[in-house]
ROSE-4610 file (N, C-alpha, C; in Angstrom, 1 decimal, always signed):
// ROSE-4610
residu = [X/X/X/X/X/X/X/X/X/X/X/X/X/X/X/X/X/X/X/X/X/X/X/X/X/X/X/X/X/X/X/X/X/X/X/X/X/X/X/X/X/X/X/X/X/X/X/X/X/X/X/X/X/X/X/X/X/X/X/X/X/X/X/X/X/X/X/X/X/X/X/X/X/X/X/X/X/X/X/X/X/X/X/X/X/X/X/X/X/X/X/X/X/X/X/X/X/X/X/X/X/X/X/X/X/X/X/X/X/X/X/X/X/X/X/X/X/X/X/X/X/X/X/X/X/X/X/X/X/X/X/X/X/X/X/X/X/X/X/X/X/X/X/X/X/X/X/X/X/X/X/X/X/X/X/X/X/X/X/X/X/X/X/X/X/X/X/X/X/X/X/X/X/X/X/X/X/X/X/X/X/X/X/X/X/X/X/X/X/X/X/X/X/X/X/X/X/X/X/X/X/X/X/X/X/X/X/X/X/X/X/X/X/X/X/X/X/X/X/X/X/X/X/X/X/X/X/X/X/X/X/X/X/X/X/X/X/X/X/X/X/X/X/X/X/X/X/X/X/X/X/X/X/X/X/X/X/X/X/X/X/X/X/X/X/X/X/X/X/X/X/X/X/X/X/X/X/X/X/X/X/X/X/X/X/X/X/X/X/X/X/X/X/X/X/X/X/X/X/X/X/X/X/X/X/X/X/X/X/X/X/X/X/X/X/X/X/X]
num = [1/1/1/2/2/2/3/3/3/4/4/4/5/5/5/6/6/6/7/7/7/8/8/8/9/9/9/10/10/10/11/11/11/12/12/12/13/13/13/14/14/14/15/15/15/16/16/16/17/17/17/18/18/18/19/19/19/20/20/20/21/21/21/22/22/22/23/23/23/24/24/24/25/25/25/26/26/26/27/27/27/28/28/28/29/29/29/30/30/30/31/31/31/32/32/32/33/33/33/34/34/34/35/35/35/36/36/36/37/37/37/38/38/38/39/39/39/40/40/40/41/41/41/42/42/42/43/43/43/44/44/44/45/45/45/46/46/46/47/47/47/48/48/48/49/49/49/50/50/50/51/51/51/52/52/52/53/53/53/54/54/54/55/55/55/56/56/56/57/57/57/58/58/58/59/59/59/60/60/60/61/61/61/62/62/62/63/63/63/64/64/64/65/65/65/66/66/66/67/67/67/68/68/68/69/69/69/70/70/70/71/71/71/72/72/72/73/73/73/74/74/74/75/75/75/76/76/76/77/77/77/78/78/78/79/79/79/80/80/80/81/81/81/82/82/82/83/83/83/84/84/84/85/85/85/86/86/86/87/87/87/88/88/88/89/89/89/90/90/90/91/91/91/92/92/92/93/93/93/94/94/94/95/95/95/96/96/96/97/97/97/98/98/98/99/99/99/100/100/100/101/101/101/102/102/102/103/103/103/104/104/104/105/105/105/106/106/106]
x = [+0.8/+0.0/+0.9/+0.4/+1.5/+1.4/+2.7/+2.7/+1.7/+0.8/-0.3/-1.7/-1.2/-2.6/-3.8/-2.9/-4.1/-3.5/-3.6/-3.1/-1.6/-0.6/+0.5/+0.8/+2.0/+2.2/+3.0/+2.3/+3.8/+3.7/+5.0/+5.2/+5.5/+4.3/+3.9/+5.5/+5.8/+7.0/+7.9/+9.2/+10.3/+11.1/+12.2/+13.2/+14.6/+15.1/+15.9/+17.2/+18.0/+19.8/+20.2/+21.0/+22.7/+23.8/+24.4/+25.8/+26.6/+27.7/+28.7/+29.3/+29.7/+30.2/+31.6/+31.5/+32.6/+32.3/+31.4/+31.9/+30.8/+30.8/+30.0/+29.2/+27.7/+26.7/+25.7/+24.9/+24.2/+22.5/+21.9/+20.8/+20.0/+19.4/+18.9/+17.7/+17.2/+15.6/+15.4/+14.7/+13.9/+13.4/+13.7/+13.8/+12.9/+11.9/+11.4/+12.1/+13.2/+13.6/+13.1/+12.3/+11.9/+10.9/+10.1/+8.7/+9.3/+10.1/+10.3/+10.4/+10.8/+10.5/+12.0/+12.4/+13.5/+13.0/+14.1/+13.9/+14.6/+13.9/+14.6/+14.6/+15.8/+16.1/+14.9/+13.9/+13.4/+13.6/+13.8/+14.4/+15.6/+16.8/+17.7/+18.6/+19.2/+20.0/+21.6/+21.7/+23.2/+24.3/+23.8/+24.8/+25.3/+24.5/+25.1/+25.1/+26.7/+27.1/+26.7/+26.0/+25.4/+26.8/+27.6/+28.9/+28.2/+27.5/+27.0/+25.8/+25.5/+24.0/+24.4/+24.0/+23.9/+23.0/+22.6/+22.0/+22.4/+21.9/+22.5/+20.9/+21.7/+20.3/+20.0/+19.1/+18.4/+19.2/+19.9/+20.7/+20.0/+18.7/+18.0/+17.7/+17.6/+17.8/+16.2/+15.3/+14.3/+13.9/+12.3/+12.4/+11.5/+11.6/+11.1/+11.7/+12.7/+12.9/+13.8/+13.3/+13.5/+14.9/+16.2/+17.0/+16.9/+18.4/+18.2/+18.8/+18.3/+19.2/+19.3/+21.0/+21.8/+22.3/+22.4/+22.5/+23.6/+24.8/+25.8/+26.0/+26.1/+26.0/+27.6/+27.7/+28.8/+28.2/+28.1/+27.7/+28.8/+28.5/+29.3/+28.6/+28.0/+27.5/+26.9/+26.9/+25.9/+24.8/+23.9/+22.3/+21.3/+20.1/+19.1/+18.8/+19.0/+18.3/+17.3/+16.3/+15.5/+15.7/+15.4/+15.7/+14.5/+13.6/+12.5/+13.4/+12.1/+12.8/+11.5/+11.5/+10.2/+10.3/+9.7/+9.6/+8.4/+9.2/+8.8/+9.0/+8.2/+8.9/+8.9/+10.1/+10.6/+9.6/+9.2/+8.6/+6.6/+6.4/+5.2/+5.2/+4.4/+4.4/+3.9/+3.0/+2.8/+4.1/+3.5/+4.6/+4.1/+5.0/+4.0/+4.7/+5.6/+6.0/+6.5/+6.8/+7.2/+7.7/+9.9/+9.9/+10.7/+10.7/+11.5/+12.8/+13.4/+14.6/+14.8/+15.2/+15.5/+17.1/+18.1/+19.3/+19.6/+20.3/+21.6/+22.7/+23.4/+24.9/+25.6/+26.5/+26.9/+28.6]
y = [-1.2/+0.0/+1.2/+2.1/+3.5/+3.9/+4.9/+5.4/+6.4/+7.2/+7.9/+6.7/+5.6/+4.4/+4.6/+5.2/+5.9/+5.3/+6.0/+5.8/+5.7/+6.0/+6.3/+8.0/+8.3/+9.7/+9.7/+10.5/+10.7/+12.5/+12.7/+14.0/+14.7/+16.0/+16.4/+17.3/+17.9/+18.1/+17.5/+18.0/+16.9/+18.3/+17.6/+18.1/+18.1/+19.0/+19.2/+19.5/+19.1/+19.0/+19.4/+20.0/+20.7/+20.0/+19.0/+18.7/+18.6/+18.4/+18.4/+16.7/+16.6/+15.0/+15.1/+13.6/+12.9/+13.5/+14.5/+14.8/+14.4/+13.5/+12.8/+14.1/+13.7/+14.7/+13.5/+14.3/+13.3/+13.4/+12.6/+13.0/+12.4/+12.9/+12.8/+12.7/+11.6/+11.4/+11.0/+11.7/+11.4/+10.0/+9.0/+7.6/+7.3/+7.0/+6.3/+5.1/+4.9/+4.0/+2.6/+3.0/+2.7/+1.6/+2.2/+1.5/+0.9/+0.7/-0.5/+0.0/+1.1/+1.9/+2.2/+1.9/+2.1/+2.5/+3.8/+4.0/+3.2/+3.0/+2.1/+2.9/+2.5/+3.3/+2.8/+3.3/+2.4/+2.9/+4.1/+4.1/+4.6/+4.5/+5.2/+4.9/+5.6/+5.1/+4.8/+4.2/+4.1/+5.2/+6.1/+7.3/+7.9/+7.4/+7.5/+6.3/+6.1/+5.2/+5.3/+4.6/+4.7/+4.4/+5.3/+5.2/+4.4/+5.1/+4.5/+5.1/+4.2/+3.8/+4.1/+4.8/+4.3/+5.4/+4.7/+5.8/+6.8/+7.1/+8.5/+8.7/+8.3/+8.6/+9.8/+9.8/+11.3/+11.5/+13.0/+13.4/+13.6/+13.7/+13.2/+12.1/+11.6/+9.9/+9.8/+10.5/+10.4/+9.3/+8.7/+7.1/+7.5/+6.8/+7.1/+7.8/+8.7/+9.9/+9.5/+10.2/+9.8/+10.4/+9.5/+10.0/+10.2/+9.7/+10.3/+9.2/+8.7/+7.7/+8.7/+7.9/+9.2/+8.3/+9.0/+8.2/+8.8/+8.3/+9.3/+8.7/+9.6/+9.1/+9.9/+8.8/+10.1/+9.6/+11.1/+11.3/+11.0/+9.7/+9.2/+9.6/+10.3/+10.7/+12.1/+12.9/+14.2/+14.1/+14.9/+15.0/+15.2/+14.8/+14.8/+13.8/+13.3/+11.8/+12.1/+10.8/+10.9/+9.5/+10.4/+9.2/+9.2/+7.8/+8.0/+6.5/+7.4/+6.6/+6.4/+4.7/+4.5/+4.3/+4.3/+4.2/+2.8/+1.9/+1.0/+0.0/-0.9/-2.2/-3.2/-3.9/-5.1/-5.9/-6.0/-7.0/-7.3/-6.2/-5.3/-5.0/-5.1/-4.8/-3.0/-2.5/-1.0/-0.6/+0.8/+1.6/+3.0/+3.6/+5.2/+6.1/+6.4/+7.8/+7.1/+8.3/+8.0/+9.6/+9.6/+10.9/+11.0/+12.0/+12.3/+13.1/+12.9/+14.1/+13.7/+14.9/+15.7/+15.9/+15.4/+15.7/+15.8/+16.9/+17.7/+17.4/+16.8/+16.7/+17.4/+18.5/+19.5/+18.6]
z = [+0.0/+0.0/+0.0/-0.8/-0.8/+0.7/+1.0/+2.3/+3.0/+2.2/+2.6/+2.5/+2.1/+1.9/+1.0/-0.2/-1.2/-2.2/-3.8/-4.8/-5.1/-6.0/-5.6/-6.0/-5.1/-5.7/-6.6/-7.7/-8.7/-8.8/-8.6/-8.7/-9.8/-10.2/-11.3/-12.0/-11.2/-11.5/-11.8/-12.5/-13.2/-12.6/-12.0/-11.3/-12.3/-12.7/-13.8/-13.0/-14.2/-13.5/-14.6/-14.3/-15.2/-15.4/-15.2/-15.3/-16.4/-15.8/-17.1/-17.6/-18.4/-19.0/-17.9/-17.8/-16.7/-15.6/-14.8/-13.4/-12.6/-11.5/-10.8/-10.1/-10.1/-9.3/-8.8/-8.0/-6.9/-6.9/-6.3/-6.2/-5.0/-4.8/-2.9/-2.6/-1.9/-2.2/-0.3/+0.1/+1.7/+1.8/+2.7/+2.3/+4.1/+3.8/+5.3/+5.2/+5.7/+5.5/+7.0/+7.9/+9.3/+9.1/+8.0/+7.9/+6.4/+5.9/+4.7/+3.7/+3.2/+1.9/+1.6/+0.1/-0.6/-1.4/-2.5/-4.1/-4.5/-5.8/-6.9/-8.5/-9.0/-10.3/-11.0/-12.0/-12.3/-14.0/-14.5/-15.5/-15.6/-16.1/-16.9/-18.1/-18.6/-19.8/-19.9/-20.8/-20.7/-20.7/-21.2/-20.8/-19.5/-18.5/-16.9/-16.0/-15.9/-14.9/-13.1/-12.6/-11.1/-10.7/-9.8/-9.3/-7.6/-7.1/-5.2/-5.5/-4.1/-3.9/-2.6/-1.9/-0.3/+0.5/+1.7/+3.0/+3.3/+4.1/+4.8/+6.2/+7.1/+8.1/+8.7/+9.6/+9.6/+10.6/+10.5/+11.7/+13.2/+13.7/+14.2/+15.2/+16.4/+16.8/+16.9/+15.9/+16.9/+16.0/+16.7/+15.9/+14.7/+13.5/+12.7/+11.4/+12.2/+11.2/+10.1/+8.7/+7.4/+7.3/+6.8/+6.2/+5.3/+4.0/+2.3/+1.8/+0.6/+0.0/-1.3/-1.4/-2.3/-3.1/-4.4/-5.7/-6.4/-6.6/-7.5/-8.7/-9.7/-11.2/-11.8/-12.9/-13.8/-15.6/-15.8/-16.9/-17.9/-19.2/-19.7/-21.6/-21.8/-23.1/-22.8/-23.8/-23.8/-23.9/-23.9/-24.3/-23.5/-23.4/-22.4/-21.7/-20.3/-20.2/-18.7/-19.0/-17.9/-16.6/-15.7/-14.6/-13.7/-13.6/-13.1/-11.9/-10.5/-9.2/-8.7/-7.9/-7.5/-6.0/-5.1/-3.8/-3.4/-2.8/-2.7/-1.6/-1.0/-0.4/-1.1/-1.1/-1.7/-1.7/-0.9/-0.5/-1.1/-1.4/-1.9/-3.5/-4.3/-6.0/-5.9/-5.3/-5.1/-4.7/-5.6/-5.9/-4.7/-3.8/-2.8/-3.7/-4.1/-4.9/-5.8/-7.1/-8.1/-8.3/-8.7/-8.4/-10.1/-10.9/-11.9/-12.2/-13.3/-13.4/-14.4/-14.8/-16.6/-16.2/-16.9/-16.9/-18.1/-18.2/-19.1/-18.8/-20.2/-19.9/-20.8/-20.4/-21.6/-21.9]
């Protein structure tokens, strides 16, 4: 079941990025990670190499609280690519968010 226990959210906005070819940039997504919820790459293309994957918890001790899971890429072709991320439990086929991004690689 998504995390508000509704439909899923997909966010209407597309979150656009700048970078340049070869130089690793990142991207940062609020992760309940408490209650079972990971993103997962669900699209991208071969022009960007996923360099790490990893957590980052909420600086916070309180219980519950959402850290970030952080995605570093290096841009290995020019052009436009899209990267769609889905928020999910493994363990679950529902999808709670669905977040986008428009990347430029000059």
């Amino acid at each position: 079941m998504p995390a508000d226990g509704g439909i899923p959210v997909h966010k209407a906005e597309v979150d656009v990025r700048d970078v340049k070819l070869n130089e690793p940039f990142e991207i940062a997504l609020k992760a309940p990670r408490s209650s079972g919820f990971e993103w997962r790459l669900k699209l991208a293309q071969d022009a960007l190499e996923l360099r790490r994957h990893k957590y980052v918890p909420a600086r916070t001790k309180s219980f519950g609280a959402s850290g970030h899971e952080v995605f570093e890429f290096v841009p290995v072709k020019r052009g436009r690519l899209h990267l769609t991320f889905e928020l999910k439990r493994a363990w679950e086929n529902e999808v709670a968010e669905v977040r986008d991004f428009e990347v430029a690689v000059a």
